[in-house]
Structures are given as C-alpha cells and as structure tokens.
C-alpha positions as YAML, in Angstrom:
chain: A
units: angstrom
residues:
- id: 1
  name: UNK
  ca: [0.00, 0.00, 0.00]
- id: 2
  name: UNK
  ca: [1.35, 3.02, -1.22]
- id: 3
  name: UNK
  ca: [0.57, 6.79, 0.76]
- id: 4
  name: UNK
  ca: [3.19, 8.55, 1.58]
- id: 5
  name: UNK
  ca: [4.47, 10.51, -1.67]
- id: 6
  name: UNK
  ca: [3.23, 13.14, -3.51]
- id: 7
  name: UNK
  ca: [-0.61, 12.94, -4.29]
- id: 8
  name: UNK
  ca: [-0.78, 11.49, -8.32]
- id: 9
  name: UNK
  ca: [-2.24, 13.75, -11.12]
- id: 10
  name: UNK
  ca: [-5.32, 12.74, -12.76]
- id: 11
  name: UNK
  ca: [-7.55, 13.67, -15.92]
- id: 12
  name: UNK
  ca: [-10.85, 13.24, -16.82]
- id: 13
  name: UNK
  ca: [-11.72, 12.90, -20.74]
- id: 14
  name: UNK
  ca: [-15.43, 13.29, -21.09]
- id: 15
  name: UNK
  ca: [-15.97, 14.74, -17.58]
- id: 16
  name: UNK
  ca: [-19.39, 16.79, -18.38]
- id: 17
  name: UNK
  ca: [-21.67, 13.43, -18.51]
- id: 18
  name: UNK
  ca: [-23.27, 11.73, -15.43]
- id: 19
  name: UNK
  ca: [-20.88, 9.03, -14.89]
- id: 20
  name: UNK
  ca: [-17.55, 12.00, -15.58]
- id: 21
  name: UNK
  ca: [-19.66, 13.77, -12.39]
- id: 22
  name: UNK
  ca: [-19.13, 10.59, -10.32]
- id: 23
  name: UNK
  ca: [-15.93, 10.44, -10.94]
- id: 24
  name: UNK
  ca: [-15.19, 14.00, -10.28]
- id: 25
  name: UNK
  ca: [-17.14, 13.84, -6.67]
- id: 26
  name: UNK
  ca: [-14.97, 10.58, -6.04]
- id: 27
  name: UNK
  ca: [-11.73, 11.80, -7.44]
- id: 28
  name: UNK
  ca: [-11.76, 15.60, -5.63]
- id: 29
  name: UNK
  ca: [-12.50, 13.69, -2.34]
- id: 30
  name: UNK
  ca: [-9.65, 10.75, -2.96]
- id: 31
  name: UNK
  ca: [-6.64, 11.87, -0.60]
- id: 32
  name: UNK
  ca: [-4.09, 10.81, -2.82]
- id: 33
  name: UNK
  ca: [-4.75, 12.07, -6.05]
- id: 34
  name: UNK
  ca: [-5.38, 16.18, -7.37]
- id: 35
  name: UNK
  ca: [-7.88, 16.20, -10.28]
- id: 36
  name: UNK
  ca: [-5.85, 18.30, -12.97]
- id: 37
  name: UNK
  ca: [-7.78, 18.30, -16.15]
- id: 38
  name: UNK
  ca: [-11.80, 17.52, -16.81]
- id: 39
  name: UNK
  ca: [-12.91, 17.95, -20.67]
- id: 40
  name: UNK
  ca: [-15.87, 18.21, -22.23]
- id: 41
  name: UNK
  ca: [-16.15, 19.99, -25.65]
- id: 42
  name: UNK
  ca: [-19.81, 21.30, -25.60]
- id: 43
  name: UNK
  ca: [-18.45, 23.33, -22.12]
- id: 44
  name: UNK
  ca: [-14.84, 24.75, -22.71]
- id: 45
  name: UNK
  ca: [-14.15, 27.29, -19.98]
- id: 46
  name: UNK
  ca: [-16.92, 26.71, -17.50]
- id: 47
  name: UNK
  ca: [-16.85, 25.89, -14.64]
- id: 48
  name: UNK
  ca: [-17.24, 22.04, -13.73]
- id: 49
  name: UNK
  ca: [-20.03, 22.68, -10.98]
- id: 50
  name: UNK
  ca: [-21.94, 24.29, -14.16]
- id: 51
  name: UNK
  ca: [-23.14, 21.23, -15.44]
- id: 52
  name: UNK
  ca: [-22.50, 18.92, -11.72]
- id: 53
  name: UNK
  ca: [-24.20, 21.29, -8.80]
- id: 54
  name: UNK
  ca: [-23.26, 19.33, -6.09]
- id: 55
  name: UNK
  ca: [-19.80, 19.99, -6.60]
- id: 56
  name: UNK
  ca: [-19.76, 23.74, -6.08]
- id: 57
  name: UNK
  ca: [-17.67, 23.36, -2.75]
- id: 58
  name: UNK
  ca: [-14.62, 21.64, -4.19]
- id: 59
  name: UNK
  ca: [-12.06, 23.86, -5.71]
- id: 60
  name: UNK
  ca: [-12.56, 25.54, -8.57]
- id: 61
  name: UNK
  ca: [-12.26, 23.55, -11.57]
- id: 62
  name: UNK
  ca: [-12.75, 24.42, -15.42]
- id: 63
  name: UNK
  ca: [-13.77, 22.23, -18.30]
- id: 64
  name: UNK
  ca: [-10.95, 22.07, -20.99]
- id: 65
  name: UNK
  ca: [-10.80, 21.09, -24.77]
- id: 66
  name: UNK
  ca: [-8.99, 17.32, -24.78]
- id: 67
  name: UNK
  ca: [-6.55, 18.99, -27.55]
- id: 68
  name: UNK
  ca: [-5.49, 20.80, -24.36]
- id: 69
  name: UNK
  ca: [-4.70, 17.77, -22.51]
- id: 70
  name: UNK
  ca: [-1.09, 17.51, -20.97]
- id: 71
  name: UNK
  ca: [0.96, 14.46, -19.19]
- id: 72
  name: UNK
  ca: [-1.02, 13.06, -16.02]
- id: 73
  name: UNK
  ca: [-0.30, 10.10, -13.85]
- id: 74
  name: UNK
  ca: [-3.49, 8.64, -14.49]
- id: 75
  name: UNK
  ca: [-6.22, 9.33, -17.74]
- id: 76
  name: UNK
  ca: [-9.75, 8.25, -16.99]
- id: 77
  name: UNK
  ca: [-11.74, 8.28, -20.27]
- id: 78
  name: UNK
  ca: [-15.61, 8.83, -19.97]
- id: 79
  name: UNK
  ca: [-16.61, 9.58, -23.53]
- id: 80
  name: UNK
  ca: [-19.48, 7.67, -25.20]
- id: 81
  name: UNK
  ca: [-18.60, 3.92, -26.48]
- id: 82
  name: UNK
  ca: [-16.65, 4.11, -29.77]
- id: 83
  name: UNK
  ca: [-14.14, 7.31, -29.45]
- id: 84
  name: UNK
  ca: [-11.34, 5.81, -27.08]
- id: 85
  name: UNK
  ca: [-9.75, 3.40, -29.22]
- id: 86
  name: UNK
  ca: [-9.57, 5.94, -32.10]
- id: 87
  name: UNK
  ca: [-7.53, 7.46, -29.80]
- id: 88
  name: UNK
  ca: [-5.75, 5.66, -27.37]
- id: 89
  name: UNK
  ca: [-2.24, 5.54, -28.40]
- id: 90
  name: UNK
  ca: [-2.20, 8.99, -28.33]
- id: 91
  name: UNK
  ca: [-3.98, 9.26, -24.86]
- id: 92
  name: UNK
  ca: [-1.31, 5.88, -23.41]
- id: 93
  name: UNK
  ca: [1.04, 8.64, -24.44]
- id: 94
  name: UNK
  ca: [-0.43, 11.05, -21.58]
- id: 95
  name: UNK
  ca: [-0.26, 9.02, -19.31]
- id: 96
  name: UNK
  ca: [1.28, 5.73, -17.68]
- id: 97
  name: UNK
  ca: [-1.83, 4.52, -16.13]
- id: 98
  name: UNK
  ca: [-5.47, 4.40, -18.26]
- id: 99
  name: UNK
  ca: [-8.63, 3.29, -17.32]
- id: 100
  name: UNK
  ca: [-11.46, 3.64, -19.99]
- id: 101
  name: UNK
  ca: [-14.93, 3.29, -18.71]
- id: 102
  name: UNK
  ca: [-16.52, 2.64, -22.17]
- id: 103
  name: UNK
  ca: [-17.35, -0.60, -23.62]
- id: 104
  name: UNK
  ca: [-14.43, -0.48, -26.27]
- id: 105
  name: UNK
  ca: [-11.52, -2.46, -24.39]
- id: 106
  name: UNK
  ca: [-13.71, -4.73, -22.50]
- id: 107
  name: UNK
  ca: [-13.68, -7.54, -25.12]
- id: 108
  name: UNK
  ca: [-10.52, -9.75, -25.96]
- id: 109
  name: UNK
  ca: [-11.77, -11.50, -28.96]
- id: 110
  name: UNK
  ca: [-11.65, -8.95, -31.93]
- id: 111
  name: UNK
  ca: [-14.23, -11.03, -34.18]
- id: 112
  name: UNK
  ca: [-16.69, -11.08, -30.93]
- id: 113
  name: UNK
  ca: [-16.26, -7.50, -30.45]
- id: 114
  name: UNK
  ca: [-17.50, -7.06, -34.13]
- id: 115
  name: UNK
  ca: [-20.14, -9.78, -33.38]
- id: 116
  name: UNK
  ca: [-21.47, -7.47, -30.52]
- id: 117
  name: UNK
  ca: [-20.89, -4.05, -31.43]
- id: 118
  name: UNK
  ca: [-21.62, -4.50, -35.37]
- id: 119
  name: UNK
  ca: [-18.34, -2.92, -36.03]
- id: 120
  name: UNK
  ca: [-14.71, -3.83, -36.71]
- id: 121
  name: UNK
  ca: [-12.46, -2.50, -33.33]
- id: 122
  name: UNK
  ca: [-9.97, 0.37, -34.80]
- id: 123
  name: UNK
  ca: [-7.25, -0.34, -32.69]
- id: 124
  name: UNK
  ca: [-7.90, -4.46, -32.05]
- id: 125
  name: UNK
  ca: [-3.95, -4.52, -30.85]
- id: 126
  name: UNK
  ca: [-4.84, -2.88, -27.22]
- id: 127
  name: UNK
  ca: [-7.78, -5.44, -26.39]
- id: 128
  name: UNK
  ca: [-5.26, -8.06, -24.88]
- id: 129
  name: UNK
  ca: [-3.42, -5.05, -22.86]
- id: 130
  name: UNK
  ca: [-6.45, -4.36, -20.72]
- id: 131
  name: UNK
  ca: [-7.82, -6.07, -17.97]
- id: 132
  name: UNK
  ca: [-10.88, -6.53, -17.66]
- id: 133
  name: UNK
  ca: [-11.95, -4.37, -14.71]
- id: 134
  name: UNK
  ca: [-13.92, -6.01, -12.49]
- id: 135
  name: UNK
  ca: [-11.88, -6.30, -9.23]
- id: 136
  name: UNK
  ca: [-14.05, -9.28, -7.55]
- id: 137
  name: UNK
  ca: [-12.63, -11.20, -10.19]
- id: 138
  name: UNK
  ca: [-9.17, -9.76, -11.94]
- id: 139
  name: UNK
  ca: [-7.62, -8.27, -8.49]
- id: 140
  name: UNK
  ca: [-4.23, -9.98, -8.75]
- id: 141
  name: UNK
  ca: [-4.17, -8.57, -12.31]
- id: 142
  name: UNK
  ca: [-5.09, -5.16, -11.56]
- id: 143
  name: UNK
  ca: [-2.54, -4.98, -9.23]
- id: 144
  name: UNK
  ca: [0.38, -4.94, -12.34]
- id: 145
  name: UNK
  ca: [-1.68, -3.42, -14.79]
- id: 146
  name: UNK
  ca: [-1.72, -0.20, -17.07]
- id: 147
  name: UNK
  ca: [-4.78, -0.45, -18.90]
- id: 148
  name: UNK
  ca: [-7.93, -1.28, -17.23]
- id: 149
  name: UNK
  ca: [-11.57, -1.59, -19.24]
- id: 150
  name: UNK
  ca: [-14.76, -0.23, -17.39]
- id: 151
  name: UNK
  ca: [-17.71, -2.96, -16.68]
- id: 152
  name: UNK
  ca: [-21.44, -2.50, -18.26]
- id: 153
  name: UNK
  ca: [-23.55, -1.95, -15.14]
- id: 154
  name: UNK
  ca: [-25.67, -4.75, -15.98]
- id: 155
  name: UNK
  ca: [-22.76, -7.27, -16.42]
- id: 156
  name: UNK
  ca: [-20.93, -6.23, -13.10]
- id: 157
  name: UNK
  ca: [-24.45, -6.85, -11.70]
- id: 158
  name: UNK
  ca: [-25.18, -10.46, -13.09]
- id: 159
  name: UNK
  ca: [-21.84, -11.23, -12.56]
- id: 160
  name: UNK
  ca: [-22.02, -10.75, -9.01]
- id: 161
  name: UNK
  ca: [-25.27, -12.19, -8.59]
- id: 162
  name: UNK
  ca: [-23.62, -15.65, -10.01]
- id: 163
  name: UNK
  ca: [-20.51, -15.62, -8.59]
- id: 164
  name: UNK
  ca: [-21.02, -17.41, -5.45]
- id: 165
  name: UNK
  ca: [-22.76, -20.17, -7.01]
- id: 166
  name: UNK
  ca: [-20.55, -20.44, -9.96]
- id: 167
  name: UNK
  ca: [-17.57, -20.45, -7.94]
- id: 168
  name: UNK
  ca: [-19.35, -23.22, -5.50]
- id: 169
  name: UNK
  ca: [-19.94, -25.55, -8.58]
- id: 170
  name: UNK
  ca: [-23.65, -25.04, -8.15]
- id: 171
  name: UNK
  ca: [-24.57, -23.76, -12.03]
- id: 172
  name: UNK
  ca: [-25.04, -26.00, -14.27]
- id: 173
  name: UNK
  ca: [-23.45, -24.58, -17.69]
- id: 174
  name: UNK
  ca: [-25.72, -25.96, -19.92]
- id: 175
  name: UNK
  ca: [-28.84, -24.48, -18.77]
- id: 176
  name: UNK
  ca: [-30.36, -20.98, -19.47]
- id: 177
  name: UNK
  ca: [-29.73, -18.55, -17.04]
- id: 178
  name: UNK
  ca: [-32.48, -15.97, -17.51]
- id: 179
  name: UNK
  ca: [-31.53, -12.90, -16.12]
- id: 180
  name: UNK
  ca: [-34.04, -10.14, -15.62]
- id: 181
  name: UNK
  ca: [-33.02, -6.88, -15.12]
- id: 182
  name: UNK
  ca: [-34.62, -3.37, -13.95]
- id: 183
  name: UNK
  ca: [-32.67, 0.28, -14.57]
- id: 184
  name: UNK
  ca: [-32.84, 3.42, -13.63]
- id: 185
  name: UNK
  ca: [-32.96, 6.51, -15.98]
- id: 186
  name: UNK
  ca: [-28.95, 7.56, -15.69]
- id: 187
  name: UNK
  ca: [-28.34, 4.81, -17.21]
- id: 188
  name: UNK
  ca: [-29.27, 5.90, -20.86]
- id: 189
  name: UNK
  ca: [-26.77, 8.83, -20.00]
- id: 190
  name: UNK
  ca: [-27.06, 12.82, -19.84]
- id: 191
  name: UNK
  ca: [-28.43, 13.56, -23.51]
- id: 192
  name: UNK
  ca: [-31.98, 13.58, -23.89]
- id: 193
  name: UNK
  ca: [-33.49, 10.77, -26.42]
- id: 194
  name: UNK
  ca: [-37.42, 10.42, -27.16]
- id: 195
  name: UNK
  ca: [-36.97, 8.24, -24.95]
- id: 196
  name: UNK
  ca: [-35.64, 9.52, -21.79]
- id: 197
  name: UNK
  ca: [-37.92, 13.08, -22.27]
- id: 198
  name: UNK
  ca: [-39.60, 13.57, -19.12]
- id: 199
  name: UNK
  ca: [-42.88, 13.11, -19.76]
- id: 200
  name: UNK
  ca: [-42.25, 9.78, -21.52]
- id: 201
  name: UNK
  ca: [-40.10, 7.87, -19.23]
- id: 202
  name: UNK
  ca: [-41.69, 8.75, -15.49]
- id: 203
  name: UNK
  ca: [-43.88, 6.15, -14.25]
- id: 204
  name: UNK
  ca: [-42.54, 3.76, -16.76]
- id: 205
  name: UNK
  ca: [-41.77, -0.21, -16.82]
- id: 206
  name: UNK
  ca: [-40.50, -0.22, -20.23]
- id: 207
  name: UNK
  ca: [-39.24, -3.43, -21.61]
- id: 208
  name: UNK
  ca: [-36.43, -1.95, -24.21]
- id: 209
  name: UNK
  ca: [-33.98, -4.97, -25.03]
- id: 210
  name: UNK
  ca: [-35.74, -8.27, -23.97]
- id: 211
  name: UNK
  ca: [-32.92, -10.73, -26.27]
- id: 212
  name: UNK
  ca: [-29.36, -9.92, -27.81]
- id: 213
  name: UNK
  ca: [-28.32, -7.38, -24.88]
- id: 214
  name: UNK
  ca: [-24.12, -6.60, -25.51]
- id: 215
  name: UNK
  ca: [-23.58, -7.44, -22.14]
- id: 216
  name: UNK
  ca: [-24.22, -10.97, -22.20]
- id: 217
  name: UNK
  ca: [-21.15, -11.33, -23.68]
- id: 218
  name: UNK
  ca: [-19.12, -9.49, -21.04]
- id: 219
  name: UNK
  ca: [-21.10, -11.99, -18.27]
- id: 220
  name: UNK
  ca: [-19.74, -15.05, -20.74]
- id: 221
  name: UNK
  ca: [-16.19, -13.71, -20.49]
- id: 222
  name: UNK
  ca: [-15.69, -13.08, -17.62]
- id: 223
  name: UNK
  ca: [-17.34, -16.90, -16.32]
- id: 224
  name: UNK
  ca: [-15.34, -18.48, -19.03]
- id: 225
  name: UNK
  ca: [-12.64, -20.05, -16.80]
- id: 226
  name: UNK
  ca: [-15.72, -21.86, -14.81]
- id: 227
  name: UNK
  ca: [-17.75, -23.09, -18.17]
- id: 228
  name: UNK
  ca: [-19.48, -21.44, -21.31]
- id: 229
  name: UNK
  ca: [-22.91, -20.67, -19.71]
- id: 230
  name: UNK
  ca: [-26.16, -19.82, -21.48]
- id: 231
  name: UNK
  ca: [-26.59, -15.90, -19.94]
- id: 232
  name: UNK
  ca: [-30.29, -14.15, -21.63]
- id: 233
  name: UNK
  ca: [-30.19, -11.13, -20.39]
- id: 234
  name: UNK
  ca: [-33.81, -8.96, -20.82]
- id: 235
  name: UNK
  ca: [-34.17, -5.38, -19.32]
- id: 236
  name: UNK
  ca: [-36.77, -3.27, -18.67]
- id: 237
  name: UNK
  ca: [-36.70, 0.62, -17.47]
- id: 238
  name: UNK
  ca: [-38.57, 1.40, -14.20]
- id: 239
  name: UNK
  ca: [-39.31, 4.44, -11.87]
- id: 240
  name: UNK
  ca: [-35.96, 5.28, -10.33]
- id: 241
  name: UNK
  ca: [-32.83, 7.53, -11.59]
- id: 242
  name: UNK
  ca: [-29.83, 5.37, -10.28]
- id: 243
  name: UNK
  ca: [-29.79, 1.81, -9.65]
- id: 244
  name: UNK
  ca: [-29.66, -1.66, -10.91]
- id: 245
  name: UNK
  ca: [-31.92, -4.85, -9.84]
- id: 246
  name: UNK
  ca: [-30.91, -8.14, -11.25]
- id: 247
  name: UNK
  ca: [-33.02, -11.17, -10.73]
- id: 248
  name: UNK
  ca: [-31.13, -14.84, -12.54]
- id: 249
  name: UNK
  ca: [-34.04, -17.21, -12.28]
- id: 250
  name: UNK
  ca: [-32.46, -20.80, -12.88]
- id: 251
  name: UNK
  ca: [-32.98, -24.25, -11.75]
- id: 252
  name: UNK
  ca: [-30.45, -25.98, -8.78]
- id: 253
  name: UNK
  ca: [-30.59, -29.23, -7.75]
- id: 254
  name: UNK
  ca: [-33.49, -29.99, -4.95]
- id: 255
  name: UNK
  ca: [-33.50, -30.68, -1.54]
- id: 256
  name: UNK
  ca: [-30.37, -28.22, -0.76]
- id: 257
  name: UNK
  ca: [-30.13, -26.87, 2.56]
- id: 258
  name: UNK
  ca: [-30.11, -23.11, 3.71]
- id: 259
  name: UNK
  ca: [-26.54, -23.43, 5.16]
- id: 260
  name: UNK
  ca: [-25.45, -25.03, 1.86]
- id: 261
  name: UNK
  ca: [-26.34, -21.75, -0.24]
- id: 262
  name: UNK
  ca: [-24.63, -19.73, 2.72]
- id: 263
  name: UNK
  ca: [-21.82, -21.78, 2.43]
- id: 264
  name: UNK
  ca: [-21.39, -20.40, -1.19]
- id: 265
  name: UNK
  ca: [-22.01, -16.99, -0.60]
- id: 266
  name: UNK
  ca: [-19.56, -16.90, 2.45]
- id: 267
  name: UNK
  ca: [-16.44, -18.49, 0.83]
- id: 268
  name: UNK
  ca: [-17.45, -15.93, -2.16]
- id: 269
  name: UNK
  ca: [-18.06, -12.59, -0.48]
- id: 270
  name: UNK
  ca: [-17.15, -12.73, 2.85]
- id: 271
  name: UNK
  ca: [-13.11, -11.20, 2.01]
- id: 272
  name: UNK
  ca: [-14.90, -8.53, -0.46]
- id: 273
  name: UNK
  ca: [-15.07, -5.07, 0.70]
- id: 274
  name: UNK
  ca: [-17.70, -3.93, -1.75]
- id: 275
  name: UNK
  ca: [-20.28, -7.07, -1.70]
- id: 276
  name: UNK
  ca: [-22.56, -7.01, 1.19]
- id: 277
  name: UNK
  ca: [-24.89, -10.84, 1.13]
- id: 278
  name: UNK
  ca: [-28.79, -9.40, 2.13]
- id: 279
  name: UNK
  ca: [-30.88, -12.67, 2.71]
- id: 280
  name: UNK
  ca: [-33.27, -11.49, 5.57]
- id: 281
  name: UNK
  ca: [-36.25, -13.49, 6.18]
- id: 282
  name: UNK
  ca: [-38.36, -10.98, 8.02]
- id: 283
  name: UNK
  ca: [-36.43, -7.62, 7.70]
- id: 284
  name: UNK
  ca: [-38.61, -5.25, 5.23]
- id: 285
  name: UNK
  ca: [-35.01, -5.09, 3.47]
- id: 286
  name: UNK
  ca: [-35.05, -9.10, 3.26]
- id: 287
  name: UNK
  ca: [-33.54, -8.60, -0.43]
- id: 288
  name: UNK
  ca: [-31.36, -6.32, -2.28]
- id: 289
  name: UNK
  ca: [-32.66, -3.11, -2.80]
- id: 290
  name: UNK
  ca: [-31.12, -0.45, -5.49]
- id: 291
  name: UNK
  ca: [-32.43, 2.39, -3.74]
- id: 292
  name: UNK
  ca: [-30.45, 1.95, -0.43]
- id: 293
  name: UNK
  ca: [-27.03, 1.56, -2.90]
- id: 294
  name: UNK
  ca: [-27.28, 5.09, -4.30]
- id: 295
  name: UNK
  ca: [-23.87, 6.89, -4.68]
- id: 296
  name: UNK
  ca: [-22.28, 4.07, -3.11]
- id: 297
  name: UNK
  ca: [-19.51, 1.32, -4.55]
- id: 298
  name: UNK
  ca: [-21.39, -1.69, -2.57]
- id: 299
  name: UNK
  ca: [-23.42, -4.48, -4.77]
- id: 300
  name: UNK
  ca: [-25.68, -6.05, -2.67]
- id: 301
  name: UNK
  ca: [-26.46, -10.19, -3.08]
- id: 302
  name: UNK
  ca: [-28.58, -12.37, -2.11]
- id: 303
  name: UNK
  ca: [-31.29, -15.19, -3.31]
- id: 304
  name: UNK
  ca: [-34.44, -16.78, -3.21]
- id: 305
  name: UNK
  ca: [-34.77, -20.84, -2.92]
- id: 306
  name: UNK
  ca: [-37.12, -23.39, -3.04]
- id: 307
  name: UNK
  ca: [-36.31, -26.83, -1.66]
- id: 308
  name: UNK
  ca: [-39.07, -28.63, -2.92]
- id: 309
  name: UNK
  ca: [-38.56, -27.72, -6.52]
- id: 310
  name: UNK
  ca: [-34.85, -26.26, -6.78]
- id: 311
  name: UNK
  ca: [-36.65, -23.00, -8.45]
- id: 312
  name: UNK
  ca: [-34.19, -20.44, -7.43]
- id: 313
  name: UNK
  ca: [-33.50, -16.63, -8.24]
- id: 314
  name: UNK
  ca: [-30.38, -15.70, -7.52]
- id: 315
  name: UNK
  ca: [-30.38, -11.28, -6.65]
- id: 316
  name: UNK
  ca: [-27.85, -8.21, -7.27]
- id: 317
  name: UNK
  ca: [-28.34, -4.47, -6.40]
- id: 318
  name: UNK
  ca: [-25.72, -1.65, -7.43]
- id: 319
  name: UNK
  ca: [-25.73, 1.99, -8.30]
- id: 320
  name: UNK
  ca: [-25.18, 2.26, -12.07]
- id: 321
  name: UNK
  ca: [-23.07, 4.95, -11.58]
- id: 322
  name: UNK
  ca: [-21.39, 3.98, -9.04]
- id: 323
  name: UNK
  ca: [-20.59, 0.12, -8.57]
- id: 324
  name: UNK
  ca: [-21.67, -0.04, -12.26]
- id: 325
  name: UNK
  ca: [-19.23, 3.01, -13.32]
- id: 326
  name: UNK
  ca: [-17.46, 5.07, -11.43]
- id: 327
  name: UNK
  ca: [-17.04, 3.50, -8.11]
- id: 328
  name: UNK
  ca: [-15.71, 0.43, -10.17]
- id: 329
  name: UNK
  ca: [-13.08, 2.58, -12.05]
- id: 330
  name: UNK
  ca: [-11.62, 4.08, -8.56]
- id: 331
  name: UNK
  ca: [-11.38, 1.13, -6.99]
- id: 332
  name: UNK
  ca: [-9.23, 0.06, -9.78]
- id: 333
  name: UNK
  ca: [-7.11, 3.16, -9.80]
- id: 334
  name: UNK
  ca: [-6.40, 2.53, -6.25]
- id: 335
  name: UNK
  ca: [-5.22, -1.44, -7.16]
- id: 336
  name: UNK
  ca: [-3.27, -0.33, -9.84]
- id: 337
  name: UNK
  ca: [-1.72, 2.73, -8.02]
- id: 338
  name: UNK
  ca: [-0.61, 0.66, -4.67]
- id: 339
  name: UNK
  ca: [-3.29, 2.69, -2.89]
- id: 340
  name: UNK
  ca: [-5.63, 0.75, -0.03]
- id: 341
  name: UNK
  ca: [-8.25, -0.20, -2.43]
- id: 342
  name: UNK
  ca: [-11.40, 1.08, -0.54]
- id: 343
  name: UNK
  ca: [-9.89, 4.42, -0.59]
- id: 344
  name: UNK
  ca: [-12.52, 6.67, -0.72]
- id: 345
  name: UNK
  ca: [-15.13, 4.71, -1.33]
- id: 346
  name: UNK
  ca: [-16.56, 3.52, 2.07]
- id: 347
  name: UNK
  ca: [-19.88, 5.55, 1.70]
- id: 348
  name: UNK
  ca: [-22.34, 3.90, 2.42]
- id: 349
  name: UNK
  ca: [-25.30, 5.55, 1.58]
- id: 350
  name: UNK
  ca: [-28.19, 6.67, 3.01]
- id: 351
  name: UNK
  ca: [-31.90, 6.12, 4.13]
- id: 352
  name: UNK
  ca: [-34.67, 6.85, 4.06]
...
C-alpha cells in the first residue's frame, strides 16, 4: 500500500456526462490524487459545478478542450462507447496509467467484439493489454496493470449475482440462465433521447432490449474459466434515476439446505469489501434493494430458494453509476496505483 508521496495527477476525458460527475465527486475527495484536467467539448471554460451542482464546494475547476490535454499520472476516459480506441495511443502517451470506462476495451476477442458491437475494433492490438476491470474477479491482475476496461452496469451486476454459485460448482453450464433486469434513468446517460424526455419515461416499466443485450457477452467472459454458460439477459426501465436490480431465475438441484447456499455466498463474499450478502427473512429489506445503494460502490447479493422444486432466483443491487461506473473505475485506480483499495469509497449511503 502506497501513501506517503506526492498525491498522483489525474484527468478526466469526457468529464461533463453523469458518470464523468461521479468520478469528479470521487476523485476531488480521494486523498491521494489532485484532479488536474476535466474535458468536455460542448463546455470549454466553465466551470465544472456548471453542469455537476453538487460539486460547487470543491475547488474551482474548469472544463478544458482534450486537444489541451497535458501528461497526467493517471487518464480516466468517460466519452461515449466508440471514441477511445480511435484514440488511445495517443492518450497511453499522456499518461502511464489508463482506465477507460466505455465498452471499447472490454472484449478480448476482436471477431466477438465485431459480433457485438456490429463494427470492426480500430485499434484491435490494445484489447489483450487491458484487464478486464472487475476487481471481484481480476484483483491480482489489476494490481500490475496499465490499462484497465470499465464494466457495463448490468454485467458487473449479473456477474455478481452468479458468482457465489458459480464459484461453489452449483450452475449448471448448460442451462439458461435468464436474467431479468430493472434500470434506472442515468443509465441511458445525460443527452436527452425520445426516450428519456420527461414526460415519456416517469412512471414507466418499459421493456427496451428483452434478447441480444451486448452485455451478455461481457457476463460469458468473464465466467469463461468456470464453463461457457447460457446468460439471456432482458431489461426493462422502471421508476428510479440510479440503480440496478438483477433477478437470474435458474434451476439448482433440490433438496439443498439453507446453510449449503450460505456456504457459497460466504467463501465468495465474505473477504470482499464492496459485496454485502442481504438474505433477511423478516427484515422489510429481506432482499437487495437499489435504492439503499445510491452513490455508493457496494453491490448487494442475495437469493431466493425453493427446496421442494430447486426454483431459485439468484439477486444483485448496485448503483449504475457507481458500482456499475465510477465506483468500479476508482477502486481500480487505487489497485493499480498501490493505494488501499477502498480508498474513498466507504460511503455507504443513506436512508430513508
């Protein structure tokens, strides 16, 4: 663990978006690192609490044009999916350390990337160099790396829900793992669509990709070392503004015990500092709940079991923006950098 030196300097590219305003709250707060540089092009010159209110009390900082970018320690790139790798030999020349919260370094396979994204990767030479950055699951190779890829919300959340059971050689890999999941409205990003208007998404549960969803294929990656499972992921947009609520219905074998599943999710969780097991029998909380996880980096787990049938649904709550984004991304930086890795991230949100 690495604190006493000088505190690293760190950029933002694509800073003006919701998930660039986590990272700035997170980042201005971290005690070892000074926020240098935050771009947006649409806000050149103003000031960053313009466009992210809440933080007016942190020192002044001004958007800047990412031609304007100079040398940093570490380069956190926030820009919409597609524009990094364009453009990431000349940002790996900025800086030693990247981490890219889009989806365009978090495949390996250069013809599945095409597959998914129904485009050919422009710079298909990086995908190997970046780790995939989920640190539940790659922490011993965050640790060395330089690169580091940002998880989709919705993977990091049915990846999490699995884990315990795939790591406790519960999952069968040949069934279909039918994962249902409900977002919030940050999740389709700052810029209005037709879709996110107002007046057309409150009060909604909209089903809006029910077969084919890009994550799936993060979720497959990442569970590859453990078998090539069927994941169907389906998602539908609710009444909230941050969260994500996964529910994996599946089949396990019958007649399990209580301590059995509690077995799993101990051995899986219980060294984690960001993945809190919620499997409450009478609490009103009894379940994971995305509401309670706001502005936090915790994903809450937990399940639902029947030992009659071996019907199961297997349950993950995160913030989108946080666990799902940002949070993620800092808790990398702080692997990478030789920091304690829940530094500044121990919120732990609030209620009501």
């Amino acid at each position: 663990m690495t604190t006493n030196r000088e505190p690293l300097t760190v950029g933002i590219v694509g800073a003006s978006g919701y998930t660039g305003g986590e990272l700035l709250r997170l980042l201005l707060a971290h005690p070892h690192v000074t926020v240098t540089q935050a771009t947006s092009e649409q806000n050149i010159g103003k000031p960053v609490h313009q466009l992210h209110p809440h933080l007016r009390s942190f020192e002044p900082l001004r958007f800047t044009s990412r031609d304007a970018l100079e040398p940093v320690d570490v380069l956190f790139l926030a820009m919409p999916h597609g524009e990094a790798q364009g453009q990431i030999e000349r940002y790996a020349g900025l800086a030693e350390r990247i981490i890219d919260l889009s989806a365009d370094f978090r495949l390996r396979d250069v013809v599945q990337y095409a597959a998914v994204y129904g485009q050919d990767h422009r710079s298909p030479g990086w995908l190997a160099r970046f780790v995939y950055g989920l640190p539940e699951l790659n922490r011993a190779a965050l640790h060395d790396a330089r690169y580091a890829s940002g998880v989709g919300c919705n993977a990091t959340a049915t990846i999490l829900a699995l884990w315990a059971l795939v790591r406790g050689g519960l999952l069968r890999p040949d069934q279909p793992l039918m994962v249902d999941i409900k977002v919030g409205s940050s999740e389709a990003g700052r810029t209005a669509t037709a879709a996110s208007h107002h007046p057309a998404r409150s009060g909604v549960v909209r089903p809006f990709q029910l077969t084919g969803h890009r994550h799936e294929a993060e979720v497959r990656q990442a569970l590859a070392d453990s078998g090539e499972f069927d994941i169907r992921m389906a998602v539908t947009s609710v009444e909230m503004v941050r969260g994500v609520a996964v529910a994996v219905h599946l089949t396990l074998p019958a007649g399990l015990a209580e301590r059995d599943l509690w077995q799993c999710y101990r051995t899986a969780w219980n060294d984690e500092p960001f993945v809190r097991v919620v499997h409450d029998r009478h609490s009103l909380h009894r379940h994971p709940e995305p509401r309670l996880l706001a502005g936090t980096n915790y994903a809450d787990v937990g399940w639902e079991y029947d030992p009659e049938t071996g019907r199961a649904v297997l349950l993950c709550a995160l913030d989108n923006l946080g666990k799902g984004a940002a949070g993620s991304a800092v808790q990398c930086m702080n692997l990478m950098c030789g920091f304690e890795e829940t530094t500044g991230l121990t919120f732990g949100g609030f209620y009501p």
